[in-house]
C-alpha positions as CSV (number, residue, x, y, z in Angstrom):
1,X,-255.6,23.0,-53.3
2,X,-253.1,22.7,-56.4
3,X,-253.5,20.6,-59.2
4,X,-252.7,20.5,-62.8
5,X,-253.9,19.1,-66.0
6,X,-251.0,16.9,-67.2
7,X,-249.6,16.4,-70.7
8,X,-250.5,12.5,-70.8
9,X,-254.5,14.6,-70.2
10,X,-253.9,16.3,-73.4
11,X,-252.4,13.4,-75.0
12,X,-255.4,11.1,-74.0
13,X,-257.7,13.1,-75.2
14,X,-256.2,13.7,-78.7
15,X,-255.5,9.4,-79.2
16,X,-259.2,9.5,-78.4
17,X,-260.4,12.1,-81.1
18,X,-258.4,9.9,-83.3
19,X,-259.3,6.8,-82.9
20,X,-262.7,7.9,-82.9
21,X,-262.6,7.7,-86.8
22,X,-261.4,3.8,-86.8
23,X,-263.1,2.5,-84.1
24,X,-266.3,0.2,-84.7
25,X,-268.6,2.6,-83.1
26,X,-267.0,5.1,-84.7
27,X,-268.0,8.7,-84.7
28,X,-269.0,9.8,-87.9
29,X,-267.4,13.5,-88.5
30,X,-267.7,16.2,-92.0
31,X,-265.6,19.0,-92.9
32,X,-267.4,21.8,-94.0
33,X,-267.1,24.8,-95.8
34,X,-269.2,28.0,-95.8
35,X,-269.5,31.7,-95.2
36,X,-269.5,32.8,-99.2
37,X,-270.4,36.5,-98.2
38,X,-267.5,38.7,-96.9
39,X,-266.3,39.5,-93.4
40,X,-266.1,43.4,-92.3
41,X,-262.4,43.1,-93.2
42,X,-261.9,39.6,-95.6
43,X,-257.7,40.2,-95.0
44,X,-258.5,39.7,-91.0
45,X,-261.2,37.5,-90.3
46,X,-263.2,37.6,-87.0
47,X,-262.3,34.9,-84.0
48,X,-265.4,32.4,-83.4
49,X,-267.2,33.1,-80.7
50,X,-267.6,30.7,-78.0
51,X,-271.2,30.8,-77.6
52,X,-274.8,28.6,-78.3
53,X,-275.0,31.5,-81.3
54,X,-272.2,30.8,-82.6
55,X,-271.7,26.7,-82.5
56,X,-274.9,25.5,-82.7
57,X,-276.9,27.7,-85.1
58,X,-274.9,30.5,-87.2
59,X,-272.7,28.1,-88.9
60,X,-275.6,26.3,-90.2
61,X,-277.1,28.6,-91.9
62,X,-273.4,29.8,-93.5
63,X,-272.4,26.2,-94.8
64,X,-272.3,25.2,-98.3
65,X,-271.0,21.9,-98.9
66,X,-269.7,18.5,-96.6
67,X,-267.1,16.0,-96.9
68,X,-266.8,13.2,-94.3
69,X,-263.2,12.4,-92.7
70,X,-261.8,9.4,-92.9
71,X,-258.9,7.6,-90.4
72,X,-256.6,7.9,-93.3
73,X,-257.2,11.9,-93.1
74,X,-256.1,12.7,-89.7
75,X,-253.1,12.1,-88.0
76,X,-251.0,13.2,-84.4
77,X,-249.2,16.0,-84.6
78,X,-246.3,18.8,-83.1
79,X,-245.0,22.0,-83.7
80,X,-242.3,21.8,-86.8
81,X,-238.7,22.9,-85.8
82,X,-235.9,22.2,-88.5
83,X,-232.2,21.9,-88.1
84,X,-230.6,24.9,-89.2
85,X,-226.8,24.9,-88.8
86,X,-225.9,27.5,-85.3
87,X,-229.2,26.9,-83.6
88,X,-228.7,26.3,-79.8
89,X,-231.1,23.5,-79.3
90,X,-232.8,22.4,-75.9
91,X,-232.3,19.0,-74.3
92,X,-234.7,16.1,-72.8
93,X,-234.2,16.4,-69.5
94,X,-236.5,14.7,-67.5
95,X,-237.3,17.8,-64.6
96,X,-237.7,20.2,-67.2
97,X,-241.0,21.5,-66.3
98,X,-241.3,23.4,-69.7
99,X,-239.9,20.8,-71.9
100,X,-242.9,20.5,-74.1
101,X,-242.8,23.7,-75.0
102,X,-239.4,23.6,-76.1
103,X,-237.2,22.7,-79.3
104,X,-235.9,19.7,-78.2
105,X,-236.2,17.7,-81.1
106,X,-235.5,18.6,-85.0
107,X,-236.4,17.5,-88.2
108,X,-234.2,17.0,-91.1
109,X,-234.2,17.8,-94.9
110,X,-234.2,14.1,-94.7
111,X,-237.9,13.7,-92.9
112,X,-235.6,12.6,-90.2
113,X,-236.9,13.0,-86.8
114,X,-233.8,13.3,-83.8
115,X,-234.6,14.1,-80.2
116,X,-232.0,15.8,-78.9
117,X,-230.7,14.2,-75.5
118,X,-227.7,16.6,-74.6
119,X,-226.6,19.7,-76.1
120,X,-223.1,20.0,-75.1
121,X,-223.9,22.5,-72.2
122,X,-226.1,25.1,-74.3
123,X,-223.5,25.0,-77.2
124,X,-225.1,25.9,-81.1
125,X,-225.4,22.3,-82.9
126,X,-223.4,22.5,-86.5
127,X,-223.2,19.0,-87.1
128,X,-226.6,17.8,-88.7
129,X,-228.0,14.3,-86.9
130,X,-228.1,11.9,-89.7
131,X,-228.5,8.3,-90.0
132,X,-230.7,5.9,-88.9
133,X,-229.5,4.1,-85.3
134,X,-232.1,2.4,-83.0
135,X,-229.8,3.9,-79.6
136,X,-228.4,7.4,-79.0
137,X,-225.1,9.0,-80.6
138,X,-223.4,11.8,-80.7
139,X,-222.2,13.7,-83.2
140,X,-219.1,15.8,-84.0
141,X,-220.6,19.0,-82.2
142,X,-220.9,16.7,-78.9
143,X,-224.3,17.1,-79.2
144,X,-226.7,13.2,-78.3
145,X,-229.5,12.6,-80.2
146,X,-232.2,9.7,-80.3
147,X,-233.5,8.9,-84.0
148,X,-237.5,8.7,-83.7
149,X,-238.9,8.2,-86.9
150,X,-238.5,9.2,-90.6
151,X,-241.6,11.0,-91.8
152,X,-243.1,9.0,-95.1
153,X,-243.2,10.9,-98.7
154,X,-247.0,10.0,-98.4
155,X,-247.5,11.6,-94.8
156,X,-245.1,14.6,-95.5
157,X,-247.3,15.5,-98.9
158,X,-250.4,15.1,-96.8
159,X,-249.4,16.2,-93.3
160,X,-246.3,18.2,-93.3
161,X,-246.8,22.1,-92.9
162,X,-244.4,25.2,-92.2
163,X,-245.7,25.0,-88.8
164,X,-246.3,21.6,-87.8
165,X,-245.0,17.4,-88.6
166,X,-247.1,14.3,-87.9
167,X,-246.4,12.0,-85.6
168,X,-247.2,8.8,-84.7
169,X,-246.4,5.7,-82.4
170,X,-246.6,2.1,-84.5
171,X,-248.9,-0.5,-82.9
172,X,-247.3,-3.6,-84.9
173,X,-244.5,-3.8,-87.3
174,X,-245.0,-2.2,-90.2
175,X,-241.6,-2.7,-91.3
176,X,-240.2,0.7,-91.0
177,X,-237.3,1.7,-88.8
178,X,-239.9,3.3,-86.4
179,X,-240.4,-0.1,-85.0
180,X,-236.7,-1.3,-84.5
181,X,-236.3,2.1,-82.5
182,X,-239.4,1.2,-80.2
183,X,-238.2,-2.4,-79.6
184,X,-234.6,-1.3,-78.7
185,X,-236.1,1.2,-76.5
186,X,-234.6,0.8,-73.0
187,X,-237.2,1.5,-70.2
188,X,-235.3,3.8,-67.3
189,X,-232.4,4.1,-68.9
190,X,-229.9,7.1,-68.1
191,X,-228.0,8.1,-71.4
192,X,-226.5,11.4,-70.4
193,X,-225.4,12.6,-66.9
194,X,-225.3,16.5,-66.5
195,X,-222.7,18.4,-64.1
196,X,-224.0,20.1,-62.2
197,X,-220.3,21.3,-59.8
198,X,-217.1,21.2,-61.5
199,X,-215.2,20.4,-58.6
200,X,-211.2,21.1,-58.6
201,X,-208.1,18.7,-57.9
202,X,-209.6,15.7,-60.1
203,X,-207.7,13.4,-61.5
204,X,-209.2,11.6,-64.7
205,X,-207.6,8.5,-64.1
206,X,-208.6,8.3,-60.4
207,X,-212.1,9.4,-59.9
208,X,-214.8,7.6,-59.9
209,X,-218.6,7.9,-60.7
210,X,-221.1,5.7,-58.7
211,X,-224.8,5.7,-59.8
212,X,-227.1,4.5,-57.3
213,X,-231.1,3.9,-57.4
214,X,-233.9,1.4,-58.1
215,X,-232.4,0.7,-61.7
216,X,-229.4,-1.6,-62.5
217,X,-226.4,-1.4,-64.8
218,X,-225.8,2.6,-65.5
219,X,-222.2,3.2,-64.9
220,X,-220.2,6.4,-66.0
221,X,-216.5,8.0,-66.4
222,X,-215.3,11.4,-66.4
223,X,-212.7,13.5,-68.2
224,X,-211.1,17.1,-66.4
225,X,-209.3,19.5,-67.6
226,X,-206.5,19.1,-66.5
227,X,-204.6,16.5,-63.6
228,X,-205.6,17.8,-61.5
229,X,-208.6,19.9,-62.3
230,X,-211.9,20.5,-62.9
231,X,-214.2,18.2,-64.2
232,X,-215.4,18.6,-67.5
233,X,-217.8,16.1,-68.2
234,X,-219.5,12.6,-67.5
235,X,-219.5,10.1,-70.5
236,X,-222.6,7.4,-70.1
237,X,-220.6,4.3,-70.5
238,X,-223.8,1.8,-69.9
239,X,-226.7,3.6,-69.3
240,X,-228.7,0.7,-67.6
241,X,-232.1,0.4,-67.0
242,X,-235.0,0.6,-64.9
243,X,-234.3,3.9,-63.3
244,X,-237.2,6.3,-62.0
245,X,-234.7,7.9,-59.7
246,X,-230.8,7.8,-59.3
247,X,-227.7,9.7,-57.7
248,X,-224.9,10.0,-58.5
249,X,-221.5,10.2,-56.5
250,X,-218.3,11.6,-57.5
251,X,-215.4,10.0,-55.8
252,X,-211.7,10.9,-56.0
253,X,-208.7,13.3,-54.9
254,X,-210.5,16.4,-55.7
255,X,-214.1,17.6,-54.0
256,X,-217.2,19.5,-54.4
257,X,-218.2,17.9,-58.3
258,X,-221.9,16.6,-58.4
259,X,-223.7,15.7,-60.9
260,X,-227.5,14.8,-61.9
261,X,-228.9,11.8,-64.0
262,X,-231.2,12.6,-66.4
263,X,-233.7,9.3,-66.6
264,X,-235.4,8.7,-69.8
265,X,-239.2,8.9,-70.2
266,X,-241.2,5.9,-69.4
267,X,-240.3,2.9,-71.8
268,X,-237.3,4.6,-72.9
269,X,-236.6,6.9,-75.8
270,X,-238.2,6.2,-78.8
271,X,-240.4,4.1,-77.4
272,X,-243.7,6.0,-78.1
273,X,-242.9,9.3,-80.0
274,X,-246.5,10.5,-79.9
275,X,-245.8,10.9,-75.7
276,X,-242.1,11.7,-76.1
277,X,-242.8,14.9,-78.6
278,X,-246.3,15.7,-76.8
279,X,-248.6,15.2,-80.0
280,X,-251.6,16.9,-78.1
281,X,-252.3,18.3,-81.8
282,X,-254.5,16.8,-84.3
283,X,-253.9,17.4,-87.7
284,X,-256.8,16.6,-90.3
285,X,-256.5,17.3,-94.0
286,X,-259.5,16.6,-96.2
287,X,-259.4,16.8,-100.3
288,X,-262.2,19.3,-101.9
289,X,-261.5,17.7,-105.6
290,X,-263.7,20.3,-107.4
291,X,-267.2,20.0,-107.2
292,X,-267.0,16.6,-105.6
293,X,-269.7,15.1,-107.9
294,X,-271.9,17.9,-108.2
295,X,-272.0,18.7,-104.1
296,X,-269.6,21.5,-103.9
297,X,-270.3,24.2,-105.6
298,X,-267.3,26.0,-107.7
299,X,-269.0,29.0,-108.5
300,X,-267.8,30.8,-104.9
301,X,-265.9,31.6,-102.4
302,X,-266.0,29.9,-98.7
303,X,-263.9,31.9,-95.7
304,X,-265.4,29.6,-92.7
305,X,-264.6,25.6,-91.9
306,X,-266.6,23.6,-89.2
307,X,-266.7,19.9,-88.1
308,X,-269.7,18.8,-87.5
309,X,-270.1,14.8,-85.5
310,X,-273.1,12.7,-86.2
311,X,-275.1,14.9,-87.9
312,X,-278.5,13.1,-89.4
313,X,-279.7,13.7,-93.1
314,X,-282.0,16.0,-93.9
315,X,-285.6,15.7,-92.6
316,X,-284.7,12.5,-90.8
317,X,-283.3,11.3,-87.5
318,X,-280.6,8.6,-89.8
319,X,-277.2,9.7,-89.0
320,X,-275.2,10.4,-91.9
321,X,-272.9,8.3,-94.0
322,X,-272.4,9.6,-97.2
323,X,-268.7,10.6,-98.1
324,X,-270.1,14.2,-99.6
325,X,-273.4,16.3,-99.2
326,X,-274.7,19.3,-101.2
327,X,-275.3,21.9,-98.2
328,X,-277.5,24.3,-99.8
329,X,-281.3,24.6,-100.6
330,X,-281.2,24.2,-104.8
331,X,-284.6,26.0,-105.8
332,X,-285.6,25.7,-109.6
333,X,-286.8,28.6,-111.3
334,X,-289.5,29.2,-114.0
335,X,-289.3,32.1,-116.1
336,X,-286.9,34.2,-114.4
337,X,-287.1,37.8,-114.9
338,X,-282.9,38.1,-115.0
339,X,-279.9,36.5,-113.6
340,X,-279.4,36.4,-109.8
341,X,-275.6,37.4,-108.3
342,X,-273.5,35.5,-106.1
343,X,-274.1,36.7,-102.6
344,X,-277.3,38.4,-103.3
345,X,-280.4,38.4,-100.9
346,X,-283.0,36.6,-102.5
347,X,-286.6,36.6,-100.4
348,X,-290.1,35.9,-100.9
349,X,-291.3,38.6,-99.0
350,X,-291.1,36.9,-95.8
351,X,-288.3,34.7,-95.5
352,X,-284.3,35.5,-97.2
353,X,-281.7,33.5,-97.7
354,X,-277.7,34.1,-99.4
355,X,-277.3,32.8,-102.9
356,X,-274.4,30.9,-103.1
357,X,-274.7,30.1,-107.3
358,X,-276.8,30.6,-109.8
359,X,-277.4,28.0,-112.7
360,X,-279.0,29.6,-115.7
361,X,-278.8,26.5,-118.0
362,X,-281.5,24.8,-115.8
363,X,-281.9,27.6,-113.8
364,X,-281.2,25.9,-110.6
365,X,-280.6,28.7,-107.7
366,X,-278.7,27.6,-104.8
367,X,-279.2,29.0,-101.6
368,X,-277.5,29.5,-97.7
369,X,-280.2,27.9,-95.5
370,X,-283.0,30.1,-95.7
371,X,-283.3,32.6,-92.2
372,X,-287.2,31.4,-90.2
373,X,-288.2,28.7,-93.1
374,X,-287.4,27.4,-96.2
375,X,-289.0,28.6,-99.2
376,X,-292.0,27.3,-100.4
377,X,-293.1,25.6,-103.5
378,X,-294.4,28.3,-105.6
379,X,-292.8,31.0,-103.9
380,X,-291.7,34.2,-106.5
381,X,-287.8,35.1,-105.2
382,X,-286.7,38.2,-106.0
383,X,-282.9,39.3,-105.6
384,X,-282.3,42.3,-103.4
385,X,-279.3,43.5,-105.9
386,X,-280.1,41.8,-109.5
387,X,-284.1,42.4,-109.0
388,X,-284.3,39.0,-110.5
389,X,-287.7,37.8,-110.1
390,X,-288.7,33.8,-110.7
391,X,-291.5,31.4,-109.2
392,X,-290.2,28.1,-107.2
393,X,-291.8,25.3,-109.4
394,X,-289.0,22.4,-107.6
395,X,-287.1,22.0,-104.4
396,X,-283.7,20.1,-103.9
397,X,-283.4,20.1,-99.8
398,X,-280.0,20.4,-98.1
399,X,-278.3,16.9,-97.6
400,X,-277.7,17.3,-94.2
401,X,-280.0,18.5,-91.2
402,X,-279.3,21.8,-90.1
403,X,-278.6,22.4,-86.5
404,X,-278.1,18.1,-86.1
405,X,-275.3,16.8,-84.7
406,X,-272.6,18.5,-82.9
407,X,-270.2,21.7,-84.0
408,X,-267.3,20.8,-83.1
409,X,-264.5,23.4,-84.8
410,X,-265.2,26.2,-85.8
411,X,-262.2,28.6,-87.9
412,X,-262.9,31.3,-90.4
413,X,-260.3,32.0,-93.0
414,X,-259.3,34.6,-96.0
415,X,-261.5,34.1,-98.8
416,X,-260.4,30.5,-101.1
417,X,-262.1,30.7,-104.4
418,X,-263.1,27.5,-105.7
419,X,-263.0,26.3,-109.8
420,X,-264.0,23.2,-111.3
421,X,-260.2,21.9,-112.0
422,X,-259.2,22.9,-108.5
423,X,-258.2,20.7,-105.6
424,X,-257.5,22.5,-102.2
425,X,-256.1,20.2,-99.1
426,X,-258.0,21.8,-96.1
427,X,-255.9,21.4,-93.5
428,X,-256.8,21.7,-89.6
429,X,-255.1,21.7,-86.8
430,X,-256.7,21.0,-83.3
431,X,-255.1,21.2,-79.9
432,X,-256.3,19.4,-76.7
């Protein structure tokens, strides 16, 4: 038996991923960052495995730091593709069984978005879409496009990547243009007609184009080239509205032309870009801001990034709510022999953990979580490359508890240092 998993499937699930950061039972979700040892090659970093390993457990004991994501840090999203001047850009067409993969819409050096409804019969587009119109037009390159939304300097700082635009479908009037496009949206309407037989022995001024089907109003002329000749295209003169379905007849002195109507999507275009440009992407950027109030550590390195949903705080069953958490095991020191290294093996003979920085002001050691136990109160540590040696005389647990909640993303990265005065925008992207 045949099925498939539809785009709206995809779609569905991203809007809920979403919204499960606004809602009132809201899921509670961290970013976090880890790994501060090296991969085998740091340049090429090893794919996550899929397994109990390696979401449940592994990245626990890697993890250095959290910060919790808010609404206002995640957003739809779709691949990026910009105008550029020669570029033979595909069409909406509403058959098109690999539309969503396709360039059909553009994005301006104005943070313009156009969806391009015809493209003059595969021709290159050199006239850049500009303006800001609720209906389609057509420029001087023949090509149709639909205006769908202007990306905000605020989103397009936070959001926009080489690779990937937000996107997003208004649920009130927020006073942009975005919402006069979605209100003048025309359900079912047919804005371009595509030939699909030239004919021969048309006249232009004698032929006619009927459109037939469950909408109303769509009507249509044609130019040839030549009287008589062939036909050479169908101009939309009302494009009507209500249309799931439509054919459309050719009548005149010539024979053979046909054509096909090419219905928009479901509440017309521009009506909600998030389904019109299949945002089955999430994008989430989160702001490390240095060491986020003592919590993150700027002393290392972190090559891996989870999310982690509902996880409790440490030794409790209280789900989270803190914005940030200090990840590792911080383990005071008396009288330590030397000072330990970053990334270091410190054990007590039984147990070892990673050290992710070493404080020798107050001679604070801060740990990975420790592999079988943590380390007890009066423990001696000694570092497996420094030789350091020191006695545990206080312990600072983790602010989360590890192996609590669920792992929901897991990406390793190159190596990002971290410093005191430095900011980095960690930016995910997550497709359903």
């Amino acid at each position: 038996m045949g099925s498939i998993v539809t785009s709206k499937f995809r779609i569905h699930n991203a809007e809920q991923f979403v919204e499960a950061f606004s809602e009132a039972a809201n899921s509670i979700i961290y970013l976090t960052i880890g790994k501060n040892t090296a991969f085998p090659n740091d340049n090429s970093p090893p794919t996550p495995v899929n397994s109990t390993a390696n979401v449940e457990y592994t990245p626990w004991r890697d993890m250095y730091a959290a910060k919790r994501v808010n609404s206002a840090d995640v957003t739809h999203a779709v691949p990026r593709y910009d105008w550029v001047s020669g570029t033979v850009y595909d069409q909406y067409d509403d058959q098109d069984t690999n539309l969503l993969d396709d360039d059909f819409y553009v994005v301006t050096d104005d943070y313009n978005v156009y969806k391009c409804l015809f493209n003059n019969n595969g021709g290159a587009s050199t006239t850049k879409p500009s303006g800001i119109l609720n209906n389609p037009f057509q420029t001087a390159d023949s090509y149709i496009w639909q205006y769908m939304y202007t990306i905000s300097t605020a989103n397009a700082l936070k959001f926009l990547t080489n690779d990937y635009i937000p996107v997003q479908t208004l649920a009130s009037d927020d006073g942009s243009t975005q919402w006069d496009v979605q209100t003048a949206a025309v359900d079912g309407s047919i804005d371009v007609i595509l030939i699909t037989n030239a004919g021969s022995g048309y006249f232009s001024g004698n032929t006619t184009v009927t459109i037939t089907g469950d909408g109303v109003g769509a009507t249509a002329t044609v130019s040839t080239s030549g009287n008589p000749g062939t036909i050479t295209g169908i101009t939309v003169t009302n494009p009507g509205s209500g249309y799931t379905i439509a054919t459309v007849g050719i009548s005149g002195a010539g024979a053979s032309a046909t054509g096909r109507a090419i219905i928009s999507p479901k509440g017309g275009h521009g009506a909600d870009a998030i389904e019109e440009l299949c945002g089955k992407y999430v994008m989430l950027n989160v702001r490390l801001d240095g060491n986020e109030s003592n919590t993150h550590s700027t002393a290392n390195e972190f090559r891996q990034v989870t999310l982690v949903r509902d996880p409790y705080e440490y030794g409790t069953s209280t789900r989270a709510l803190s914005s940030v958490y200090r990840q590792t095991f911080r383990y005071t020191i008396s009288s330590p022999s030397d000072d330990y290294t970053l990334d270091e093996t410190v054990s007590d003979g039984a147990n070892t953990a990673k050290v992710v920085e070493w404080d020798d002001v107050n001679n604070y050691l801060f740990v990975t979580l420790p592999l079988n136990q943590t380390f007890a109160n009066a423990a001696t540590l000694t570092g497996a490359s420094s030789s350091a040696t020191g006695t545990i005389v206080a312990i600072a647990n983790s602010g989360l508890q590890p192996y609590s909640g669920e792992l929901l993303y897991v990406e390793n990265r190159v190596p990002i240092a971290r410093a005191t005065d430095q900011i980095e925008d960690v930016k995910l992207i997550v497709q359903f």
